[in-house]
C-alpha positions in Angstrom: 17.4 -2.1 30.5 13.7 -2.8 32.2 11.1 -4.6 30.6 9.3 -1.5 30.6 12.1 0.3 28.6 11.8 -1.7 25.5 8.1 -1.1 25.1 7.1 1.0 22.5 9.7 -0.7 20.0 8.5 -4.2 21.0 5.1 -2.9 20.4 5.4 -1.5 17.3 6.7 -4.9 16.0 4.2 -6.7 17.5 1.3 -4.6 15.5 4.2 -5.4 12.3 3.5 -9.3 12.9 -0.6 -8.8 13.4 -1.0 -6.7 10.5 0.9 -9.1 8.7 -1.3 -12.3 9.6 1.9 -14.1 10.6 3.3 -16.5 13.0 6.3 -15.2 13.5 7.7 -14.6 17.3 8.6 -11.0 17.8 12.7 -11.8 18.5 12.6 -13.3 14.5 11.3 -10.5 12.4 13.4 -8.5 10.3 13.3 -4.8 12.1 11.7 -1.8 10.5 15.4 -0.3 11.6 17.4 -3.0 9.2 14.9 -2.0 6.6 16.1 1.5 6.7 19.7 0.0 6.6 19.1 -0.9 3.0 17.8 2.8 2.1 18.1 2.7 -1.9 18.6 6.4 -2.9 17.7 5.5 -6.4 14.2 4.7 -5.0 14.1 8.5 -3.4 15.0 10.2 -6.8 12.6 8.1 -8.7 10.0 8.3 -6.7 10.8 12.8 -6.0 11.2 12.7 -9.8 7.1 10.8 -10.2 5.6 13.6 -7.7 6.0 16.2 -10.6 3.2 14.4 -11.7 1.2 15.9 -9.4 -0.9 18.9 -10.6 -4.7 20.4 -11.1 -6.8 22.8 -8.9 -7.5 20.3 -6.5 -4.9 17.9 -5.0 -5.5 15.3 -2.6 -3.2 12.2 -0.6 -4.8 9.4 0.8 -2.9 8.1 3.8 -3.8 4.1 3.4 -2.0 1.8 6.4 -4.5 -1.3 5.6 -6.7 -2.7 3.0 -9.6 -1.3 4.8 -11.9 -3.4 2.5 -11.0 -1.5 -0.7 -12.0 1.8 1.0 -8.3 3.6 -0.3 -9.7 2.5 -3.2 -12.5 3.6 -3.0 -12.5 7.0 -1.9 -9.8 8.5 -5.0 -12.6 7.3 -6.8 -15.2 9.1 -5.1 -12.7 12.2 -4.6 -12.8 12.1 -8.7 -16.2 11.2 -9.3 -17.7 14.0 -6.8 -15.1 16.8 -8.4 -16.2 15.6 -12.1 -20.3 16.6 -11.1 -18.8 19.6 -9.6 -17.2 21.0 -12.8 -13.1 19.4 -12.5 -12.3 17.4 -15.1 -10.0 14.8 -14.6 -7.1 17.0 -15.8 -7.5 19.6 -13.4 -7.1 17.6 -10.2 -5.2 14.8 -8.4 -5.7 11.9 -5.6 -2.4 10.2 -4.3 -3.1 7.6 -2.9 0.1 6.2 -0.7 -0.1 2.3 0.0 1.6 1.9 3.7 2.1 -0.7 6.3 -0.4 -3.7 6.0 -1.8 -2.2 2.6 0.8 -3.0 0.8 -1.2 -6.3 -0.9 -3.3 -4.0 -3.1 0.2 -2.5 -5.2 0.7 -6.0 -6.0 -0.6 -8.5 -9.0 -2.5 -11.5 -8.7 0.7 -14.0 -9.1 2.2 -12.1 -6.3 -1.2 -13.1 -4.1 -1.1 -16.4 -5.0 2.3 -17.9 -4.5 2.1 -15.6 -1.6 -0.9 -16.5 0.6 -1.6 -12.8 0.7 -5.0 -13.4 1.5 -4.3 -15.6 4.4 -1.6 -12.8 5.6 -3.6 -9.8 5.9 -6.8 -11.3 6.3 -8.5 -10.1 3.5 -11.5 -12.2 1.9 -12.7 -12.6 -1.5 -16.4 -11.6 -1.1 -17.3 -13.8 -4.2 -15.7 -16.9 -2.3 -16.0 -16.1 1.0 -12.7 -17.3 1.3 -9.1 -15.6 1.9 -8.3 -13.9 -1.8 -5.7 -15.2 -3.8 -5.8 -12.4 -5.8 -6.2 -9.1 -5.8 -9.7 -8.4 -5.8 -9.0 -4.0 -6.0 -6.9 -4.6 -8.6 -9.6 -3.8 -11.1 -13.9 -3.5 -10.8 -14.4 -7.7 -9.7 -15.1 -6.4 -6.1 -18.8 -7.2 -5.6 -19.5 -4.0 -3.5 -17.3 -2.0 -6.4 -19.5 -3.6 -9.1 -22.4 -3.1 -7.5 -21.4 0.5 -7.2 -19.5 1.1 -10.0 -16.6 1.8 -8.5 -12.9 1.8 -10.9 -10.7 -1.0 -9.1 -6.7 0.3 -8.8 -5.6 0.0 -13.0 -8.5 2.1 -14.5 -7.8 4.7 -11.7 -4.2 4.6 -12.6 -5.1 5.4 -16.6 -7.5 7.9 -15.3 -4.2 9.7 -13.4 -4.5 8.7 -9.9 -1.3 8.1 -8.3 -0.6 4.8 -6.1 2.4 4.6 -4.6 3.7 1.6 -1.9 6.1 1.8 1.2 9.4 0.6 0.3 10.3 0.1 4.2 7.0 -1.9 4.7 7.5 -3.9 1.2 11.3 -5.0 2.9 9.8 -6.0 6.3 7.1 -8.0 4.9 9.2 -9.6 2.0 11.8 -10.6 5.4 9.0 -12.4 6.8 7.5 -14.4 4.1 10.9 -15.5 3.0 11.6 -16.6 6.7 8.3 -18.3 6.7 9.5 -20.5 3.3 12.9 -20.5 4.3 13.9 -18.4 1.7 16.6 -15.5 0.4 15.0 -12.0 1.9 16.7 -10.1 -1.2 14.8 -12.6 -3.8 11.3 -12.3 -2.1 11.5 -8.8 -2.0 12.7 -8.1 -6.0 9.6 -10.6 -6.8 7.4 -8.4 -5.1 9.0 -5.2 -6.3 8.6 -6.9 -10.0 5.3 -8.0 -8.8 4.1 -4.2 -8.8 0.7 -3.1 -10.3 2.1 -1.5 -13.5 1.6 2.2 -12.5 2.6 2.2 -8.6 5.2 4.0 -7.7 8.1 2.8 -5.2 8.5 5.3 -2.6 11.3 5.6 0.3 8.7 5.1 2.9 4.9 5.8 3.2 5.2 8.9 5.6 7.9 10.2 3.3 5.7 10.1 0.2 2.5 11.7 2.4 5.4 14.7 3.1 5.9 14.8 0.0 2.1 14.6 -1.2 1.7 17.8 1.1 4.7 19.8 -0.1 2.7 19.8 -3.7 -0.1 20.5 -2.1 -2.3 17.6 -1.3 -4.8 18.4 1.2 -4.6 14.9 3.8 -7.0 12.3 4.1 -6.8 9.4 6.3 -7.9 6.3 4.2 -8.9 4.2 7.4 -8.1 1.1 9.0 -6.2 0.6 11.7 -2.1 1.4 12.8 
């Protein structure tokens, strides 16, 4: 096989191991393919069975692959806010909001951020600091800009009925490298951060499974920025 052969797979886990912040060589991360190896169907049925919870006039899916400085954050807030002064109450509409790729930190809680180095990982700063989080600064209204703003961080938007929902595939991958960074067991890093889920977020198969699945009900698409 050429060089030239094994391109696009080497380059999609090269953009794995950037979005990730880490110093891992290519050859030693875990491969988005293994991760679909360990396909829970339990996760699929609970996750088809949190979609009914979908509903309203007007339905909406952000499509979040990085933290995008709290923009798919953000933006369901706006989506809610701007439908509110229009006449929808909050009843009468929903904004999924699917947590992919390198924005998997925001699902997570703070204890999760700081045993984790999450901050340091996927490059996201603490504007209060200045400094790499080591917490999760979405997680509810400490965000500066938010506060400033008065934008709901993730847990009020939750109670409010927004619907967050993180990548099971990218949560493996990711979990693989941290516990190869510390020398640790893959399966334990990865239950920590599934037990280290924002109450409220949903565990999906996949992100682009959950954005199908957004659509089927209805959700109109929405590309929450950032970059692949």
């Amino acid at each position: 096989m050429t060089n030239d052969a094994k391109t696009p797979r080497r380059n999609f886990l090269e953009k794995l191991a950037l979005g990730a912040g880490a110093a891992i060589t290519v050859p030693t991360l875990l491969s988005p393919f293994d991760a679909l190896a360990s396909f829970n169907p339990a996760v699929a049925a609970d996750a088809d069975e949190w979609f009914k919870k979908v509903k309203g006039k007007h339905k909406i899916v952000f499509d979040a692959p990085d933290p995008h400085n709290g923009f798919p954050v953000a933006w369901p807030f706006v989506f809610y806010k701007t439908n509110n002064a229009t006449g929808t109450p909050d009843t009468d509409m929903t904004a999924v909001v699917v947590l992919r790729h390198s924005a998997i930190p925001l699902a997570l809680e703070d204890k999760i951020w700081d045993k984790y180095k999450l901050g340091d990982r996927f490059h996201i700063t603490d504007s209060d600091t200045n400094a790499s989080a080591t917490k999760n600064v979405y997680a509810m209204t400490t965000e500066p800009m938010f506060k400033m703003l008065g934008i709901d961080g993730i847990k009020a938007l939750i109670a409010r009925g927004v619907l967050f929902c993180v990548c099971d595939v990218a949560l493996t991958v990711h979990s693989g490298m941290m516990a190869k960074g510390m020398n640790a067991n893959p399966d334990d890093v990865k239950k920590e951060l599934v037990d280290g889920l924002i109450p409220g977020v949903q565990l999906v198969p996949s992100g682009v499974w959950a954005i199908g699945r957004a659509q089927e009900k209805g959700c109109g698409y929405c590309f929450a920025g950032g970059k692949e």
